[in-house]
Backbone as a ProteinNet text record, in pm:
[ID]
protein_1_A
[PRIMARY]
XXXXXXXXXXXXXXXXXXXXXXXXXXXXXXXXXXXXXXXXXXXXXXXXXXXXXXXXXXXXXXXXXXXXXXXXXXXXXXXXXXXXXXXXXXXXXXXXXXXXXXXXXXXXXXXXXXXXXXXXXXXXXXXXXXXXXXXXXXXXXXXXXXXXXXXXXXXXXXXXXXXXX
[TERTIARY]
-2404.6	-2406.9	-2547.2	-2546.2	-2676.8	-2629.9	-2772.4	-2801.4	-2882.1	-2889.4	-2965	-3026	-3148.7	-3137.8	-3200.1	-3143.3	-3184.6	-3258.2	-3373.5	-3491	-3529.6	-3567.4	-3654.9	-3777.1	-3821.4	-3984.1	-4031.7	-4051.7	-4116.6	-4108.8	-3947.9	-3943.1	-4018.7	-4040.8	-4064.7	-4192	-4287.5	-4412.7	-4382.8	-4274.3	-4273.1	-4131.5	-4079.1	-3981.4	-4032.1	-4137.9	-4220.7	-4270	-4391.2	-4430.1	-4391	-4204.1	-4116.5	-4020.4	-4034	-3980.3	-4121.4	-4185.9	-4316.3	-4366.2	-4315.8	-4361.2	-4251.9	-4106.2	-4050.5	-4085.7	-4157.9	-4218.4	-4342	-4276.9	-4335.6	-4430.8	-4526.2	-4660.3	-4605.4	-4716.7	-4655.6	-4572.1	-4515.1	-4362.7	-4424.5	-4425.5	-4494.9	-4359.2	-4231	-4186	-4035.1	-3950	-3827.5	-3720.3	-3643.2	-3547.3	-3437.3	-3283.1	-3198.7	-3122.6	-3178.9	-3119.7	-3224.6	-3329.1	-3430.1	-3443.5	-3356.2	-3347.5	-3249.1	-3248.9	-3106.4	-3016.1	-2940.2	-2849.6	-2925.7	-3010.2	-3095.9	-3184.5	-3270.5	-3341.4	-3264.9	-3147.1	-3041	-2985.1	-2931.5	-2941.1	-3043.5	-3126.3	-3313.2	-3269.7	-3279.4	-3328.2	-3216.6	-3083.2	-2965.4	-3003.2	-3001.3	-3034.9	-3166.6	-3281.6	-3376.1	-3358.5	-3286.6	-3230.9	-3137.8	-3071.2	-2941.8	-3027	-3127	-3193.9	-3326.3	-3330.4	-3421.8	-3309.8	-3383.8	-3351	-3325	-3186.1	-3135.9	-2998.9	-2945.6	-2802.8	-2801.8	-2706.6	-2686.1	-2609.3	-2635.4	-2509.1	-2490.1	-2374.9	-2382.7	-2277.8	-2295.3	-2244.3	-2202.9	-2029.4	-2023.7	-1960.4	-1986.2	-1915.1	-1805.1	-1684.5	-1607.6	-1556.7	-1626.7	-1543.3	-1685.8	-1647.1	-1720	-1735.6	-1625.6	-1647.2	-1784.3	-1826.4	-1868.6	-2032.5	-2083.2	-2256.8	-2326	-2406.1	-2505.6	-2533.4	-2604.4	-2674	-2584.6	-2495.5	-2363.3	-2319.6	-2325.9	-2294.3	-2385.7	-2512.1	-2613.9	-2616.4	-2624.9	-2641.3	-2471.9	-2378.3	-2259.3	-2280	-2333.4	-2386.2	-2468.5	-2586	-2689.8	-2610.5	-2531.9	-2525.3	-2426.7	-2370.4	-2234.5	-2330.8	-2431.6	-2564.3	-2637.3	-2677.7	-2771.1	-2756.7	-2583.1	-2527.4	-2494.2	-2462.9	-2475.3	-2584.9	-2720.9	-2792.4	-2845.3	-2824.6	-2879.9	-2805.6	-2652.7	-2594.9	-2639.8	-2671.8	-2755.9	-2898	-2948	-3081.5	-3203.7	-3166.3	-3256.4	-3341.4	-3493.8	-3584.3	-3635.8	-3633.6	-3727.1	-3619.7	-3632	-3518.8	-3642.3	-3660	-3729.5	-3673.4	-3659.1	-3621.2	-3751.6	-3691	-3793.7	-3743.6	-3905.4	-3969.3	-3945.1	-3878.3	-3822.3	-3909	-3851.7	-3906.7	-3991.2	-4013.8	-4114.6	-3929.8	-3888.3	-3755.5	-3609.5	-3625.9	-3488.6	-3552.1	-3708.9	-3726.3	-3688.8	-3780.5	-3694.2	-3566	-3476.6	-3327.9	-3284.4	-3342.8	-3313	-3331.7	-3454	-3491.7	-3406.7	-3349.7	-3265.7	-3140.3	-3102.2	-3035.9	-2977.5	-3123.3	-3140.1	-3145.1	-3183.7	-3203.3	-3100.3	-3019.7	-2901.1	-2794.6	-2764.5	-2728.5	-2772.8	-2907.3	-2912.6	-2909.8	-2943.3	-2816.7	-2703.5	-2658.9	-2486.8	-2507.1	-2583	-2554	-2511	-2509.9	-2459.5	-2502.3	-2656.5	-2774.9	-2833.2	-2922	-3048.8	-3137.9	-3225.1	-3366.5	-3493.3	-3463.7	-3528.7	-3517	-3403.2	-3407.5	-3566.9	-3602.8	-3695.2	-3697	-3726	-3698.8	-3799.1	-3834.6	-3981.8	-3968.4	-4066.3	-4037.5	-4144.7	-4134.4	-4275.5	-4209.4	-4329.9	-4310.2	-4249.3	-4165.6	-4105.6	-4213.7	-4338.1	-4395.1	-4479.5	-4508	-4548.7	-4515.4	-4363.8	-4323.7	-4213	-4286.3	-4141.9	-4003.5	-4040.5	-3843.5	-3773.8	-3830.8	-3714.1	-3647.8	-3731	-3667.1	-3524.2	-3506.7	-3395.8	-3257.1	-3238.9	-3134.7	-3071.9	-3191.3	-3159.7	-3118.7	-3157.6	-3057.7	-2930.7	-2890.3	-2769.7	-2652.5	-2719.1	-2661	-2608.7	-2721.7	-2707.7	-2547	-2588.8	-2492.8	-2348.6	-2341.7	-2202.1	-2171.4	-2270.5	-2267.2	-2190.2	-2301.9	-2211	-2123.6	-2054	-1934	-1792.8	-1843.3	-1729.7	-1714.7	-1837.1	-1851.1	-1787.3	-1721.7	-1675	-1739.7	-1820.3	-1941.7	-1962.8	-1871.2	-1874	-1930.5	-2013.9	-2119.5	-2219.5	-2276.2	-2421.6	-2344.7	-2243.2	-2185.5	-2165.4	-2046.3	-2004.6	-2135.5	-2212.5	-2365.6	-2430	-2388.6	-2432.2	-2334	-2197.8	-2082.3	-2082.1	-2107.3	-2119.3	-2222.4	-2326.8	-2410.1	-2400.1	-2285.3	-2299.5	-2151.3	-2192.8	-2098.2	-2067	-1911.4	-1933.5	-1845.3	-1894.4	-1867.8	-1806	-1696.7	-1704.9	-1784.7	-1808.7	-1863.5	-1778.9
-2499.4	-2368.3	-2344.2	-2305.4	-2254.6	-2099.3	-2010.4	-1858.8	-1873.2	-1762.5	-1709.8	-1575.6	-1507.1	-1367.7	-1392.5	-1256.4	-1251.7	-1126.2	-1121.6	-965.6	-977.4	-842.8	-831.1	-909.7	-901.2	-949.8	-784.9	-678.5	-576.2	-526.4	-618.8	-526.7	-631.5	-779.1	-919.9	-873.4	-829.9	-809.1	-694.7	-624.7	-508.2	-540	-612.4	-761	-828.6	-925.7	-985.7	-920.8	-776.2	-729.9	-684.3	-650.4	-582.7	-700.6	-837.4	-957.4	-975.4	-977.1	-1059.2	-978	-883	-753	-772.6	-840.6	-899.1	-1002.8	-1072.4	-1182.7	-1154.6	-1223.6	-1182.1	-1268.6	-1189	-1210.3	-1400.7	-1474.1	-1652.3	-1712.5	-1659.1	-1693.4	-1763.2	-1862.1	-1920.5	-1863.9	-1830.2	-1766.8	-1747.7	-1670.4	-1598.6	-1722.4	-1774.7	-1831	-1792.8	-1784.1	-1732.6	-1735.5	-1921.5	-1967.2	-1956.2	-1902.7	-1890.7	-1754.8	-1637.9	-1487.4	-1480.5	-1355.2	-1313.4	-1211	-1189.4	-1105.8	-916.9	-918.4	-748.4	-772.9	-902.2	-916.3	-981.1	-1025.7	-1073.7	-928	-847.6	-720.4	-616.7	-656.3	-592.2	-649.3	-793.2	-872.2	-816.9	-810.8	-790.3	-670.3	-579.7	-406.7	-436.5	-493.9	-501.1	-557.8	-671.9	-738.7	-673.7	-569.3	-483.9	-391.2	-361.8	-263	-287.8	-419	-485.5	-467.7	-469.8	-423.5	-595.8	-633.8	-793.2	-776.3	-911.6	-941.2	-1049.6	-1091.3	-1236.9	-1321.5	-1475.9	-1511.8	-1600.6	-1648.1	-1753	-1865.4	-2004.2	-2089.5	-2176.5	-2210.5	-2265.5	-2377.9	-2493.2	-2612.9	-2636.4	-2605.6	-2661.6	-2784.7	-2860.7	-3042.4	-3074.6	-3042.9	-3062.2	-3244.4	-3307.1	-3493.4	-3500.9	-3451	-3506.1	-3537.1	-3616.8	-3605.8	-3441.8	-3464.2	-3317.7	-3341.5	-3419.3	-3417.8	-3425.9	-3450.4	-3439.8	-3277.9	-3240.8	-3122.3	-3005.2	-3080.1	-2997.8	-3015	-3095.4	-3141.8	-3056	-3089.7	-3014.1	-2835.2	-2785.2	-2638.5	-2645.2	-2674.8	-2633.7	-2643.8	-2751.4	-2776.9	-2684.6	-2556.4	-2464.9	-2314.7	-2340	-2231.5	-2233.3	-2313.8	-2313.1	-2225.9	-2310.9	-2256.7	-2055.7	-2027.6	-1905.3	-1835.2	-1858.8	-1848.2	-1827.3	-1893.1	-1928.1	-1842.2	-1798.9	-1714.9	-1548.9	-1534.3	-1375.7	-1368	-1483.6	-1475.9	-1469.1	-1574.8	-1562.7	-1713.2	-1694.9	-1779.7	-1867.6	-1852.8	-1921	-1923.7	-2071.5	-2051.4	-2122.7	-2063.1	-2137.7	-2180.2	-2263.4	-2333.7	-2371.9	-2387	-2423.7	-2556.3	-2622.5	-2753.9	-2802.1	-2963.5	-3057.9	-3163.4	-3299.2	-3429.7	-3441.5	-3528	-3554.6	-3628.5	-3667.2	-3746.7	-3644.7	-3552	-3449.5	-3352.7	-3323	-3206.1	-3273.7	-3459.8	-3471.9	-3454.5	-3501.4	-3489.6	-3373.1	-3285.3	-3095.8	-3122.5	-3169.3	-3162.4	-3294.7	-3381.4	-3449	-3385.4	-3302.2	-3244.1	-3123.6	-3057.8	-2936.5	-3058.4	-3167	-3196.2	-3327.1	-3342.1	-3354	-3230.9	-3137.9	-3008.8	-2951.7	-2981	-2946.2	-3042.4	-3154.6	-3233.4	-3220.6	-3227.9	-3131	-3005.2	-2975.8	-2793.9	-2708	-2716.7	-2679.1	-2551.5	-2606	-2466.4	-2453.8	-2380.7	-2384.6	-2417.6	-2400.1	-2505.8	-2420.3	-2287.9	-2219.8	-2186.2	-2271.4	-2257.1	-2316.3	-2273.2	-2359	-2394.7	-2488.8	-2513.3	-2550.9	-2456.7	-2457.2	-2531.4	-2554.3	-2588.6	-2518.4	-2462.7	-2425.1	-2424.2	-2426.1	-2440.5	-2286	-2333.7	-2223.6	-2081.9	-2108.1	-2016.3	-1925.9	-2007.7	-2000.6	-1871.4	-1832.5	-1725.2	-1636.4	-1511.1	-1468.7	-1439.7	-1436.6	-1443.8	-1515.1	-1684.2	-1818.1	-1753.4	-1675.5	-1612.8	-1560.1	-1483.3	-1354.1	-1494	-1550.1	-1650	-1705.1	-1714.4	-1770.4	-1714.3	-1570.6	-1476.7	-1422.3	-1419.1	-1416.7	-1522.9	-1677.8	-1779.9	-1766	-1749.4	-1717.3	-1604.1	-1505	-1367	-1452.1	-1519.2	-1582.6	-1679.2	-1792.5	-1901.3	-1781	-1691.6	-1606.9	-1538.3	-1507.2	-1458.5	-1511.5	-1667.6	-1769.3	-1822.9	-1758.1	-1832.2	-1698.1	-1612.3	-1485.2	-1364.1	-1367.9	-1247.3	-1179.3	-1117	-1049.4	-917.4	-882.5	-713	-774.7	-881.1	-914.8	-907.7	-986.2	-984.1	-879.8	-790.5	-716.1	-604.7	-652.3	-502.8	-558.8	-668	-766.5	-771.3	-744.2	-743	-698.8	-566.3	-498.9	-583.7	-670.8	-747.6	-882.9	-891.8	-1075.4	-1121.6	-1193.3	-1290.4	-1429.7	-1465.2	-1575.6	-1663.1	-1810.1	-1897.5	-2029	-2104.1	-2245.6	-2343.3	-2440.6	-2521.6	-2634.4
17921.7	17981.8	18036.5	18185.6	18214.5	18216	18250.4	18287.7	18340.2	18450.1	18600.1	18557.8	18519.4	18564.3	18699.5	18816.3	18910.4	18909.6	18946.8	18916.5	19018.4	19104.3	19217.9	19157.4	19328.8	19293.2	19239.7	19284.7	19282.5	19070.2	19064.8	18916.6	18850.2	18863.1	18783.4	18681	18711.7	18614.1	18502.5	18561.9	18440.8	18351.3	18393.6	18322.5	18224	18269.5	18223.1	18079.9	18134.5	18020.5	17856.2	17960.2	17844.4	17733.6	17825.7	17746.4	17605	17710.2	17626	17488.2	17498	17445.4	17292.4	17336.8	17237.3	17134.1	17154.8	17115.1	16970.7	16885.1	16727.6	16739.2	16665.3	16619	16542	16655.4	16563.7	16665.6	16756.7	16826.6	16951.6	17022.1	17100.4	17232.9	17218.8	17301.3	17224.3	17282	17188.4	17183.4	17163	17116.7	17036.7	17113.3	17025.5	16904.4	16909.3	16813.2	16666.8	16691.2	16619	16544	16581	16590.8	16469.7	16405.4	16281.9	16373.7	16276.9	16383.3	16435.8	16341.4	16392.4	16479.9	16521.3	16662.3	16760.5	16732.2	16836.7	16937.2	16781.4	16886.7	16959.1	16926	16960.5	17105.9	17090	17196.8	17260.4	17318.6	17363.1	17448.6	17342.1	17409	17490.2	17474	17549.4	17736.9	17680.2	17781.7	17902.9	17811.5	17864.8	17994.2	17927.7	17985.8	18115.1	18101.2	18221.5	18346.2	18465.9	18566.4	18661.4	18627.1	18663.1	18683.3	18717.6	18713.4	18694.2	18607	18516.7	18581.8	18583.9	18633.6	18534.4	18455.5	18384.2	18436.7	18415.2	18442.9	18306.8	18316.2	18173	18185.9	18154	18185.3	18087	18008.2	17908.2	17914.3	18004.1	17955.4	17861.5	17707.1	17581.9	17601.1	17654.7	17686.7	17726.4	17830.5	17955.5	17807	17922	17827.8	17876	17736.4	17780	17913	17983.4	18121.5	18247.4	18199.8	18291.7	18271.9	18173.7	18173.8	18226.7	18201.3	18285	18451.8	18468.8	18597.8	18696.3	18619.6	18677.6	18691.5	18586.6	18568.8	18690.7	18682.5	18808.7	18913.7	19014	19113.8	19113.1	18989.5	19063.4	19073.1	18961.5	18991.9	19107.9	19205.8	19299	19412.6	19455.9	19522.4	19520.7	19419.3	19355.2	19422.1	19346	19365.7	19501	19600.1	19743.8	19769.3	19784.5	19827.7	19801.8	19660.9	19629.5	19689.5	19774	19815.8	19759	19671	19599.7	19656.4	19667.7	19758.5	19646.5	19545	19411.3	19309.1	19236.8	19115.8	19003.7	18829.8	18791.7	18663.4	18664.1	18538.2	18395.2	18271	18189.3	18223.6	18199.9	18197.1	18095.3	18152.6	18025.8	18038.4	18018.2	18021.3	18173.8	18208.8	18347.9	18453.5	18366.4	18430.1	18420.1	18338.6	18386.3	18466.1	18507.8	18569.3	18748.1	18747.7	18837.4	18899.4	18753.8	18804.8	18910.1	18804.3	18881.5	19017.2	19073.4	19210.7	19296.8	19261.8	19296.3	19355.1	19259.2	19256.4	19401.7	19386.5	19430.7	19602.4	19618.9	19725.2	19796.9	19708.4	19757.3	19791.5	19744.4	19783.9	19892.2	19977.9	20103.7	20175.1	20116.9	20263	20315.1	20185.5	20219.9	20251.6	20271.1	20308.1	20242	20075	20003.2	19928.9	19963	19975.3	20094.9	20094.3	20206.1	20196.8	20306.5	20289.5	20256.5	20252.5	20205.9	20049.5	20002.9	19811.8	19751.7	19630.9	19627.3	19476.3	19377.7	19194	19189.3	19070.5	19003.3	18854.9	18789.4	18627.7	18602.9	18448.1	18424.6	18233.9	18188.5	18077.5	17968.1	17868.1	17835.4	17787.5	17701.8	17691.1	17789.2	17917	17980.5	18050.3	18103.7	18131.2	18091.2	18017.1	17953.8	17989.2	18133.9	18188.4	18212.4	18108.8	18148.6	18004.6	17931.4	17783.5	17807	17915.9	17940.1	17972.1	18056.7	18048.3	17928.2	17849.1	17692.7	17621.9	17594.9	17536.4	17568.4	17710.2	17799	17777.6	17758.7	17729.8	17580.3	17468.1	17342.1	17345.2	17364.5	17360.7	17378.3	17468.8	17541.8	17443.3	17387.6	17277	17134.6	17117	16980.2	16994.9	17114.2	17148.3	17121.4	17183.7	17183.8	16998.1	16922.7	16771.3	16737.6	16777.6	16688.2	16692.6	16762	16715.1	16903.9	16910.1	17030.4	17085	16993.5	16997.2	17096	17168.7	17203.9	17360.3	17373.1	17482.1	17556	17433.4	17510.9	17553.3	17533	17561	17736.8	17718.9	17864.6	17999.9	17916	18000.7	18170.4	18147.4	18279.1	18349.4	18356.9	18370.1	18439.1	18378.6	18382.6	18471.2	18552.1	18613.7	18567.2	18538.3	18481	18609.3	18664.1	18678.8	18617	18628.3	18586.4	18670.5	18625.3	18692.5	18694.5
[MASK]
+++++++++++++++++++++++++++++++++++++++++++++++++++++++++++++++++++++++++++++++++++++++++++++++++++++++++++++++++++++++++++++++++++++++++++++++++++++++++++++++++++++

């Protein structure tokens, strides 16, 4: 499963401040799987209330490999993406060889025309900026939804677009 938030540029710094602002004393950046269920809903309502629109992308062929499953997610996100106009997409930074993949990716998709040439994929490292955080909790919410626990979701609902990939 990937997640997209899409934020103006104009709202991004006061985004930023109000993610980061989540982030416990020790926490090098938020993680959902790292949270109990009373900062899951902290984080949720916080999230609810940033000024975005979600898109999530969910792959269910559980077969496929993780990177197949990733790689299938992005290329149904990009497109997405390019279509809401969005000029910058940034992903957290993995290995030196899957961040390539991404851009492989992203650049076979405009050969095909699948995006535009004005898309552009960034990596940056997860602590680095607190709004690769907001996807993760969006993703999370949807992960504890599907485990039984549907209060995080449904607070995101009005919010979120879901895609297959």
């Amino acid at each position: 499963m990937l997640a997209a938030a899409l934020i103006e540029r104009e709202d991004e710094e006061a985004a930023r401040a109000a993610v980061a602002a989540l982030r416990l004393r020790g926490q090098r950046k938020l993680h959902w799987r790292d949270e109990d269920r009373s900062r899951r809903k902290l984080l949720t309502e916080a999230i609810a209330a940033l000024p975005a629109l979600h898109l999530i992308v969910v792959k269910v062929d559980i077969t496929a490999a993780s990177e197949r499953r990733r790689r299938l997610c992005l290329a149904r996100l990009l497109p997405e993406l390019d279509r809401h106009g969005v000029p910058e997409v940034y992903l957290e930074a993995r290995e030196t060889k899957q961040n390539a993949r991404d851009m492989q990716i992203l650049a076979a998709m405009r050969a095909r025309r699948e995006v535009g040439s004005q898309l552009r994929l960034h990596h940056q490292p997860g602590p680095q900026n607190p709004l690769l955080w907001v996807p993760d909790v969006v993703a999370g919410a949807v992960g504890s939804d599907r485990a039984g626990e549907p209060a995080y979701l449904e607070r995101l609902a009005s919010l979120t677009t879901f895609y297959d990939a």
